[in-house]
Each structure stands twice: as C-alpha cells, then as structure tokens.
C-alpha positions as CSV (number, residue, x, y, z in Angstrom):
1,X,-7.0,6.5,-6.0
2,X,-5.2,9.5,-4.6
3,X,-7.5,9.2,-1.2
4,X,-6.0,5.1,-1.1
5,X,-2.6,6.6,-1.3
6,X,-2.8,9.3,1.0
7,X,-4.0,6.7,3.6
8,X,-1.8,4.5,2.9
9,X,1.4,6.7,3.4
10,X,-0.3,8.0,6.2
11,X,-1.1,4.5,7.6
12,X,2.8,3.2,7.1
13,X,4.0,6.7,8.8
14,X,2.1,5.7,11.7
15,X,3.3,2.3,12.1
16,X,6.8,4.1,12.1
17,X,6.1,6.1,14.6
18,X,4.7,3.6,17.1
19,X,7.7,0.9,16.0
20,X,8.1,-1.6,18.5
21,X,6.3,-0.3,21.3
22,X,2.7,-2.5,19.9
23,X,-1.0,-1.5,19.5
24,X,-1.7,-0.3,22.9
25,X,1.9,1.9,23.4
26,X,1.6,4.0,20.3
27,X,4.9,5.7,21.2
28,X,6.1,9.0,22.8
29,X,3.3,11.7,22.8
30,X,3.8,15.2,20.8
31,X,3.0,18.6,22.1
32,X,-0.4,18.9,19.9
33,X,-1.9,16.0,21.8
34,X,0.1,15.5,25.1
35,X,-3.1,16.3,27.6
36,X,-4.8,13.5,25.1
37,X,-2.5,11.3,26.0
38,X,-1.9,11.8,29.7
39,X,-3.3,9.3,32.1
40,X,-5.3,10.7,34.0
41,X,-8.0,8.5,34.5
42,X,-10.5,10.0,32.4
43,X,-12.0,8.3,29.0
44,X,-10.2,9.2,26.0
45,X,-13.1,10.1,23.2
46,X,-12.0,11.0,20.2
47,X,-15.0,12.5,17.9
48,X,-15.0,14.0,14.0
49,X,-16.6,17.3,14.5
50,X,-17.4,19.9,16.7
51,X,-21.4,19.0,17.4
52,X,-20.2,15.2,18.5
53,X,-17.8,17.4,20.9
54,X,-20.4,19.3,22.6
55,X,-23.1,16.3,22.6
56,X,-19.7,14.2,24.6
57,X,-18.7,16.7,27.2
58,X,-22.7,17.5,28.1
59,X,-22.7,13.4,29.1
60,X,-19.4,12.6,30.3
61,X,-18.3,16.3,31.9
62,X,-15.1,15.8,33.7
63,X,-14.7,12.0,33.1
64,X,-14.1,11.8,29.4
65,X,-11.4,13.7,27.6
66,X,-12.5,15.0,24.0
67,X,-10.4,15.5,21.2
68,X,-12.2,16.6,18.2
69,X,-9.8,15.5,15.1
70,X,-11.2,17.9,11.9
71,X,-9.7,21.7,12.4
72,X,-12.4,24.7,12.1
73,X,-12.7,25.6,8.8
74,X,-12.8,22.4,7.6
75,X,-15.7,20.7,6.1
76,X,-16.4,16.8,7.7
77,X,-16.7,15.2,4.5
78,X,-13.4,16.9,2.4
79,X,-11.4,15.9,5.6
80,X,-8.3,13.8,5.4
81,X,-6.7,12.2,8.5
82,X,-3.0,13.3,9.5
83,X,-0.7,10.7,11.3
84,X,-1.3,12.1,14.6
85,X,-5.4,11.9,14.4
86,X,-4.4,8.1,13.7
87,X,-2.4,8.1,16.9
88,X,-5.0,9.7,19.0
89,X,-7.6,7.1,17.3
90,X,-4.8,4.5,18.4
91,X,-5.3,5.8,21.9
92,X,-9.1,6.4,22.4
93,X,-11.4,4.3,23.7
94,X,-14.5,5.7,21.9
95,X,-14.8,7.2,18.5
96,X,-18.1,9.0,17.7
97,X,-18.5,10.0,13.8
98,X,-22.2,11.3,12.8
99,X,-22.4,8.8,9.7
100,X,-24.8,8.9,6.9
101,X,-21.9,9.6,4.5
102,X,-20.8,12.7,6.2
103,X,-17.3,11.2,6.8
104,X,-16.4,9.6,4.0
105,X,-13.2,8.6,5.3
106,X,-13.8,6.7,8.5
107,X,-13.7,3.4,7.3
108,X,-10.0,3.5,6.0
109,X,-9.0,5.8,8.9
110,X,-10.2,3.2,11.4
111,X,-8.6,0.4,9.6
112,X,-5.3,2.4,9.5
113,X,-5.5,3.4,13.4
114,X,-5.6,-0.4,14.6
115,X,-7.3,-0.2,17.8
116,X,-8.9,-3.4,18.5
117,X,-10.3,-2.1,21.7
118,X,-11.6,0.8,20.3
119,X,-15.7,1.4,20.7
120,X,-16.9,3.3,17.7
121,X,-20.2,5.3,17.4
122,X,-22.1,5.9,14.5
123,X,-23.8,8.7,16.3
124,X,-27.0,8.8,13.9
125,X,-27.3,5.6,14.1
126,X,-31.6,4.5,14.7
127,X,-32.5,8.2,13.3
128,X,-35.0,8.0,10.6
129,X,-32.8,9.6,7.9
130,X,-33.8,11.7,5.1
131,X,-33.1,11.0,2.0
132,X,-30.7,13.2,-0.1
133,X,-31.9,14.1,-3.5
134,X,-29.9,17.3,-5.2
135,X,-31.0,18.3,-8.5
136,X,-28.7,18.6,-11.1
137,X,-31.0,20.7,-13.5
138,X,-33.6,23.2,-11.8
139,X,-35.8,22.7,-15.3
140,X,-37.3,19.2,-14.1
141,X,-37.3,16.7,-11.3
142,X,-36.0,14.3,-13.8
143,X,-32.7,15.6,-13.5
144,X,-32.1,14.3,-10.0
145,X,-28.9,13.3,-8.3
146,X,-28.2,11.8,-4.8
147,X,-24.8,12.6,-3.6
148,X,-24.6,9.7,-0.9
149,X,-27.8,8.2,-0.1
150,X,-29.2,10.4,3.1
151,X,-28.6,14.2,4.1
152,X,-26.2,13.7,7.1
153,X,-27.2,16.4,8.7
154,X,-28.7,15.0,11.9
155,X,-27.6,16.8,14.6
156,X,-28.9,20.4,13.3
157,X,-32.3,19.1,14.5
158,X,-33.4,18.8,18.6
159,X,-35.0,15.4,18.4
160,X,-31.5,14.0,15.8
161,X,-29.5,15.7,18.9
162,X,-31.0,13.7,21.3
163,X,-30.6,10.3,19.8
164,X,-26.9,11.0,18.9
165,X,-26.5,12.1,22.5
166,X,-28.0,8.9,23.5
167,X,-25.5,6.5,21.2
168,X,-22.8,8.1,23.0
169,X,-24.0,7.9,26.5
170,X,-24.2,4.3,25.9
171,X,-21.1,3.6,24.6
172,X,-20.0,5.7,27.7
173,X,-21.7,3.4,29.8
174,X,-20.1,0.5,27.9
175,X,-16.2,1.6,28.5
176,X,-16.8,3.2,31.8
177,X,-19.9,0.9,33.7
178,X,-18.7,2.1,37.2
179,X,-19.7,6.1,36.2
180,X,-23.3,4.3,34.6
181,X,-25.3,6.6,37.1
182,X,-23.6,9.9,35.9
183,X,-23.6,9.5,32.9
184,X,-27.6,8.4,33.0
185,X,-27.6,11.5,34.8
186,X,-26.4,14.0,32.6
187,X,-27.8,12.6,29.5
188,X,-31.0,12.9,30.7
189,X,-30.5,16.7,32.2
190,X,-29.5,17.3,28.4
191,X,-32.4,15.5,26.6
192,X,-34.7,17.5,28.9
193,X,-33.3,20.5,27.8
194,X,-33.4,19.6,23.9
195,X,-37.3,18.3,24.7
196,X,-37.9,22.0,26.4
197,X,-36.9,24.1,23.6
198,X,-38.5,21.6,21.3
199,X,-41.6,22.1,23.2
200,X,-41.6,25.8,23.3
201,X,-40.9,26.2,19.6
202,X,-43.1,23.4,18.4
203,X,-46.2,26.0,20.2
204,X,-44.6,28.9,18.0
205,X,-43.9,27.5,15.1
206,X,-47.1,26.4,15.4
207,X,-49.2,29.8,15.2
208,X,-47.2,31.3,12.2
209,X,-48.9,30.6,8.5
210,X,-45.8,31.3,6.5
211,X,-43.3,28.1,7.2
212,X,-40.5,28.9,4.4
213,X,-37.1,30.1,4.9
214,X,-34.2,30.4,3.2
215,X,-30.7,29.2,3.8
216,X,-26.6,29.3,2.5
217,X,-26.9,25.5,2.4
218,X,-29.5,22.8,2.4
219,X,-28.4,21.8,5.7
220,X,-31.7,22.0,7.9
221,X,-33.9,19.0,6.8
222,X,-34.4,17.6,9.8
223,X,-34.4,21.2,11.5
224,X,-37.2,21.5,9.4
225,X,-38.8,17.9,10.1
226,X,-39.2,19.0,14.0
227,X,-41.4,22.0,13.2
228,X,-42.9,21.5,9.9
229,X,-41.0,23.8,8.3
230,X,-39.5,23.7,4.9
231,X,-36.3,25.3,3.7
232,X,-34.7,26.6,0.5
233,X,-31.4,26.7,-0.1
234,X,-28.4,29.0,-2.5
235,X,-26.8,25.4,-2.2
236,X,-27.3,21.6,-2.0
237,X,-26.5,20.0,0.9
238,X,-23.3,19.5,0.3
239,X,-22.8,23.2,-0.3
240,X,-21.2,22.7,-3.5
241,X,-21.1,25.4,-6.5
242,X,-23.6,28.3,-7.3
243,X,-26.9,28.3,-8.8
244,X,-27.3,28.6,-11.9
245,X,-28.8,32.1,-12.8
246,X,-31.9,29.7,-14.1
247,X,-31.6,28.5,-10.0
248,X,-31.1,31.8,-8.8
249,X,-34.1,33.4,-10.3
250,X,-36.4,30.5,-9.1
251,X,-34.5,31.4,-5.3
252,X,-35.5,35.2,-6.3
253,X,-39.3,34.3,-7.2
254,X,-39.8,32.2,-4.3
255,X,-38.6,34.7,-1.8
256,X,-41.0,36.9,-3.0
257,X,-43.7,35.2,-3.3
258,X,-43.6,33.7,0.2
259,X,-42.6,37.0,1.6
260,X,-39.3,36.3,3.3
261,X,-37.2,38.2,5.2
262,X,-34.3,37.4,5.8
263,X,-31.6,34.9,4.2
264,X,-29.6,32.9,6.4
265,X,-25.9,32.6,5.7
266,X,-24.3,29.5,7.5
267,X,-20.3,29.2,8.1
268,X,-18.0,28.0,5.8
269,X,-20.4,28.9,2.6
270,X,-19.8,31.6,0.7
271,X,-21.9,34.9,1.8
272,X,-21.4,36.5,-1.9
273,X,-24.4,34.8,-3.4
274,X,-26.9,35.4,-0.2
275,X,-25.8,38.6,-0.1
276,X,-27.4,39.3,-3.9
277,X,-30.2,37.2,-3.7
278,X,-31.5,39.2,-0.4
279,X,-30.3,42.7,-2.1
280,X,-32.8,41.3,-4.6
281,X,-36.0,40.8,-2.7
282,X,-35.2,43.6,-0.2
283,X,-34.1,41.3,2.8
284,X,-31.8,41.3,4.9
285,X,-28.8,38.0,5.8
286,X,-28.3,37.1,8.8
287,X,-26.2,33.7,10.3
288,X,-27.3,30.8,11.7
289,X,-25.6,28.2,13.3
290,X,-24.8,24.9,11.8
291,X,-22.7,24.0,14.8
292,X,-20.1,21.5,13.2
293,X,-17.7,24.1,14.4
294,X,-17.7,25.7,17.4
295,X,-19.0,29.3,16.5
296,X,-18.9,32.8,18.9
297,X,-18.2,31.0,21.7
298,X,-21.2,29.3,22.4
299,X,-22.5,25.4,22.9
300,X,-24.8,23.5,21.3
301,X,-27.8,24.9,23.5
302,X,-26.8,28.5,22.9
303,X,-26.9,28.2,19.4
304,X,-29.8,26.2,18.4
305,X,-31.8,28.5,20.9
306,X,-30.3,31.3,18.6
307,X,-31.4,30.0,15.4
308,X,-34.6,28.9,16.6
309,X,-35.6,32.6,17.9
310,X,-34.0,33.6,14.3
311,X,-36.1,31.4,12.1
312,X,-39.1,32.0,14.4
313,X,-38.6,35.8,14.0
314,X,-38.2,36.2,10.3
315,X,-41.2,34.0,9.4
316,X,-43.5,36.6,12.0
C-alpha cells in the first residue's frame, strides 16, 4: 500500500512538472539530467542498473546516451523511482530493465512515466531462467520458500550477458534502423569477447576436481550454470538476513569438507559474517564482482575476467 502511494504522489508530481507542455515536452530540464536531455542526436536509453549500462554503451558507443536511474549503493529490487527518473523515462526512447522480478517496480514506474513511444527491454528475456528456491529452515527441504519465481541474476553469467546484450542491440536497431550496421557491428565484437573468455575458462574449469565455492550472496547461479560449478552462499539470493548459527555451522562444515579457500564477499552485503565463517575454516575473503554497480573502475569485461581468474584460483 505504501509502494501505491509513493507512486502515486510521485506520478501526480510529475504531471506538475510537465503541465501543459504534453507527453513528448516534459518541461524545462534540471541540472542532474540536462546532458540527458540535450538534443544532440544521439538515442536516449534509459536502463535500471549498472550491468544494463555497460551491456548499452558496448552496442551503441557514441550514438546512444545512457542514463542509469538506481544510485550505487542501492539494491535494484528495494529501489523506488524519484520524479525526475519519471521524467528521464518520459524522455527516452528505450528502457532496458533485467526482469525476472529483479525490479519490482517497473510496471507502475512505466505506467507513471507515460511514454507511449517508449521501447522497453526486458533484457533477460528468452534466457532459460533458474528457478529461485530459498529455504526458510536449513533442517529440511520441506521448508522451502521462493521469493519471486526465478533468480534474476542473469547477467553475472557470460552466455545470460550475451543474450541481454542481444535484446538491446535489437531494440537499438528498432529506434535507430539507419545505424543497423554498427550496432550489428559492435554487438557482435562484444559477444566474441564474452564467447572467448567463456571458452578459455570452460577448458580450466574443466581440469579442476573440486567445483564448490563460497559466496556473500547466492547471486552466481547461472555463473555457475556456464562452468558446472556450484556455489554456496552466507545469503539467499536476495541477500537478505544472517544464517542462522544452525546455517552457519552447515556453511562451516561444508567449507571444510570441500576444502575451500577463500570466501567471496560481493558489494553491498555485509562482510561481518564472511569474515567469521573464513576465520573459521582458516580462509581467507576476497571480493568478486557482481557488477550491478560500477565497481574499481572497471567494465563489465574487466570484472568478469577478474572473478573468473578468482574463482579459478581458489578451487586450484
């Protein structure tokens, strides 16, 4: 109820802002978003989190113009829309969101943002998803819970990368035919990149014996899905609340009966609990890269290539 209000307000703010000037004319532009709004010639593409950004600007380069609406330090699915993310949405002519519940507010947002001509991209969309099951009790599997039906988590994962990167390229090509040819042109330069790493690590993964590694979060399904890997996790996927000590001893058991190394502490999650769980077994944490925000200055390439030589390394 408070989330229908919220939007609401937010929706009615809007509509006093652009007053009179219509749908297309949203009004005069503020400071925050000004280079948005300039018209310069390039496609306005508005996306919900960092990843979406970097998969955008590897396709469309210097003919799109990418806004990403959720701030670092905020998690996609606890995100809720100000007035001026409605006026850029009011503005853009594509709007890329990863899907499989990980925005729970995109529905209402779009509705409140009232672009007819806007294009929107489900960027998951034709991924084989994986279903999200968190247990509510570690004493039995009966005790299961799904917290929206699929892990969203897509884009942590080479092969998820490349179909999201596809889903945009198209609707690139959809709003912008005449650029068809570059845009072709540097989605395919990017898939080839995502297929050579997956290559190389598919070969390494491939000669260790011990495939289990431990994360902050359940966030690396399908990370795991490319190289037959399987994680465990401090948290669900979600990254909500700490195990219970039942949970954490299971955690402490597990890493040391499949000998790992390292525990891997992703952003935005709390390091306290990694941090005793790998003083427990005698490891050490180190971070990985979920990439919904832009982390140590690097792209998307730089930091899957980091984690892969990371997870690689600790299961040696």
């Amino acid at each position: 109820m408070l989330k229908k209000i919220t939007l609401s307000l937010i929706s009615m703010l809007l509509l006093v802002t652009v007053g009179a000037c219509g749908n297309k004319n949203v009004g005069t532009s503020t400071s925050s978003n000004s280079d948005f709004e300039a018209n310069d010639g390039k496609v306005k593409v508005v996306v919900s989190f960092n990843a979406l950004a970097q998969f955008t600007k590897a396709i469309g380069k210097d003919k799109v113009d990418v806004q990403t609406i959720i701030p670092k330090g905020t998690e996609a699915h606890d995100f809720e829309p100000k007035p001026k993310d409605l006026t850029s949405l009011s503005k853009a002519k594509i709007f890329v969101y990863n899907g499989l519940g990980m925005e729970s507010w995109v529905d209402k947002t779009i509705k409140a943002a009232d672009n007819k001509e806007l294009v929107l991209v489900e960027a998951s969309r034709g991924v084989n998803p994986i279903k999200n099951v968190d247990q509510e009790s570690s004493d039995s599997h009966e005790g299961e819970v799904q917290h929206g039906q699929y892990d969203p988590h897509v884009w942590i994962s080479l092969s998820g990368a490349k179909i999201e990167a596809k889903n945009i390229k198209d609707a690139l090509v959809k709003v912008d035919p005449g650029n068809k040819d570059f845009y072709e042109s540097n989605y395919n330069e990017f898939a080839a990149k995502l297929d050579t790493m997956l290559n190389e690590y598919n070969g390494k993964f491939s000669e260790v014996k011990n495939k289990n590694f431990v994360t902050g979060h359940s966030a690396f399904a399908y990370f795991c899905r490319d190289f037959n890997l399987q994680q465990n996790s401090v948290e669900n996927v979600f990254a909500e609340g700490e195990p219970t000590p039942k949970k954490m001893q299971e955690l402490i058991d597990y890493c040391k009966e499949n000998g790992v190394k390292v525990v891997f502490m992703e952003d935005m999650v709390s390091p306290k609990v990694s941090e005793t769980l790998a003083k427990e077994v005698g490891a050490k944490v180190e971070k990985i890269y979920t990439t919904e925000n832009e982390e140590d200055g690097k792209d998307y390439i730089q930091s899957m290539k980091e984690n892969l030589d990371k997870v690689y390394n600790s299961l040696k």
